[in-house]
C-alpha positions in Angstrom: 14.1 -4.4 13.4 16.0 -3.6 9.9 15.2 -0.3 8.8 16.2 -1.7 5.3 13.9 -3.3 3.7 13.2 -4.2 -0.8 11.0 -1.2 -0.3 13.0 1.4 1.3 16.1 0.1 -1.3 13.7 0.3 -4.3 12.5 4.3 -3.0 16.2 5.3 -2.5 17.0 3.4 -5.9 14.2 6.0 -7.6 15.8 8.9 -5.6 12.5 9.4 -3.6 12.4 11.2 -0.8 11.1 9.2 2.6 11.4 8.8 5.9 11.2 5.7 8.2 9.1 5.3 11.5 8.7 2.5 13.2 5.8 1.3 15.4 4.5 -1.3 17.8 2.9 -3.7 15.4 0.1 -5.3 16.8 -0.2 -9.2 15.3 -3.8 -8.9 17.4 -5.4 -5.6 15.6 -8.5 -6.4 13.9 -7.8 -3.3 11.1 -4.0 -3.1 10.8 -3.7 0.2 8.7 -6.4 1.9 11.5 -4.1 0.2 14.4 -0.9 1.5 12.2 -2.3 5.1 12.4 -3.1 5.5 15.7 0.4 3.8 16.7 1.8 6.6 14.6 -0.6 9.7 16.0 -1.6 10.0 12.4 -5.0 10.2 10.7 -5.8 7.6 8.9 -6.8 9.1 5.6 -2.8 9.4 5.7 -1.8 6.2 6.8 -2.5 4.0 3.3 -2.8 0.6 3.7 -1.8 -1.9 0.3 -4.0 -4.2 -0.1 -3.4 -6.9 -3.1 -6.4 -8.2 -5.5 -6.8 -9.3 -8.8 -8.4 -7.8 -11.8 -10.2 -10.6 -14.2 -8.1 -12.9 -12.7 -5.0 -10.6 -13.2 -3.1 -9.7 -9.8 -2.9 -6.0 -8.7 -2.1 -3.6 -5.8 -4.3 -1.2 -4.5 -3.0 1.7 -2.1 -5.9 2.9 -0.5 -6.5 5.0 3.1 -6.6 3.3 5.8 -10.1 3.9 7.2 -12.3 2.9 3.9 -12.9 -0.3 1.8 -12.2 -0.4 -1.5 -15.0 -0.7 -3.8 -14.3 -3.9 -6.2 -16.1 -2.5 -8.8 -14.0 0.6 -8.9 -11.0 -1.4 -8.9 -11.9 -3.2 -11.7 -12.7 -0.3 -13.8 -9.2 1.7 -12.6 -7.9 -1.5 -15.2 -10.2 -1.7 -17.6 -11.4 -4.7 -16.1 -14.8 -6.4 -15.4 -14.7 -7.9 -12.3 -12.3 -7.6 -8.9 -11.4 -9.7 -5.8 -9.2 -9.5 -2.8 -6.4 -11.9 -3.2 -6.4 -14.7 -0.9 -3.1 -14.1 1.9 -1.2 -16.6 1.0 -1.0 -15.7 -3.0 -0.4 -12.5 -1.9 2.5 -13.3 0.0 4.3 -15.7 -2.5 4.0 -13.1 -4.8 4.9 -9.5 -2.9 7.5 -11.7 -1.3 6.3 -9.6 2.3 4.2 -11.1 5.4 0.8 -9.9 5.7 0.5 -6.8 7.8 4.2 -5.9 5.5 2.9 -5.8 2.1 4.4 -2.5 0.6 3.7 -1.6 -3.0 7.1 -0.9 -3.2 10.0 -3.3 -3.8 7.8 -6.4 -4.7 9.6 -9.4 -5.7 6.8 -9.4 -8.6 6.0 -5.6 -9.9 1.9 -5.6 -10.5 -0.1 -2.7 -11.7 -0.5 -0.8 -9.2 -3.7 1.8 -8.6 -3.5 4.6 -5.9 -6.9 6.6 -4.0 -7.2 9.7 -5.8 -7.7 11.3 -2.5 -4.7 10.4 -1.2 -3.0 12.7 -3.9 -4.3 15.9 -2.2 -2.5 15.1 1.2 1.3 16.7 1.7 2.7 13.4 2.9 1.3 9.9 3.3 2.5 6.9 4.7 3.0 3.4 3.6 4.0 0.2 4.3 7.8 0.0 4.2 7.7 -4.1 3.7 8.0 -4.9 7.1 5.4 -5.3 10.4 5.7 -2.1 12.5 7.5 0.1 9.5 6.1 2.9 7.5 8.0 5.3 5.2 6.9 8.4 4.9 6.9 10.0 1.5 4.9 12.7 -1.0 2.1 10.9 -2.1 3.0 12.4 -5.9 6.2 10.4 -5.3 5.0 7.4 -4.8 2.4 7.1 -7.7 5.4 8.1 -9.6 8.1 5.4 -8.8 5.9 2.8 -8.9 4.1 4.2 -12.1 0.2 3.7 -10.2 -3.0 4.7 -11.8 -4.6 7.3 -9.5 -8.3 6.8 -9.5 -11.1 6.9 -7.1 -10.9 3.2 -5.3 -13.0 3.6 -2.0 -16.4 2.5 -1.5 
């Protein structure tokens, strides 16, 4: 496994400071981001799973953690919007240009607004998908609202 991904090149690019772990991905897991934390010894309220949806029909991604929901109505009023849905997997992969379960926020062949938990800001360091099954960076959660200029708002049901 490459531990250069679009992701990792686009935080290095913004002189972020991360760090890479790998994992066992599991294809089976049910809840990837949970299955992602334990893997990694982490709690999940800092393992953040990216999640991609659209806003009135307009295509976002969400950061949330990884052991809540997001609440679509939230979403959709973090954009202004009326209305939110989760983005069906394979529009979401044509677009990110990452395999579900790999989705980072960063590095995206298509840059969408991007919204972040609010919550997640208070944590030290989170993690995140590094656009690739079985890699997470690791990264001030500050950092990565900044480089990928994300609205932080409250997002979880």
């Amino acid at each position: 496994m490459s531990k250069t991904t679009r992701a990792t090149q686009f935080l290095a690019k913004a002189g972020v400071a991360f760090t890479v772990h790998l994992y066992d991905y599991d294809p089976s897991a049910d809840r990837i981001g949970m299955a992602a934390a334990e893997a990694l010894g982490e709690h999940p309220c800092r393992v953040l799973k990216t999640l991609m949806a659209e806003v009135d029909g307009k295509p976002v991604c969400v950061v949330v953690p990884s052991d809540h929901e997001v609440s679509m109505k939230k979403l959709a009023a973090a954009f202004g919007g009326k209305s939110a849905t989760m983005m069906k997997p394979a529009d979401a992969e044509r677009l990110t240009g990452y395999h579900v379960g790999g989705i980072s926020p960063f590095g995206q062949k298509k840059q969408v607004p991007t919204a972040i938990e609010l919550s997640a800001l208070s944590e030290e360091k989170v993690y995140i998908n590094g656009g690739q099954r079985g890699l997470q960076v690791r990264l001030a959660p500050e950092e990565a609202r900044k480089a990928l200029g994300a609205v932080a708002a409250p997002l979880i049901a």
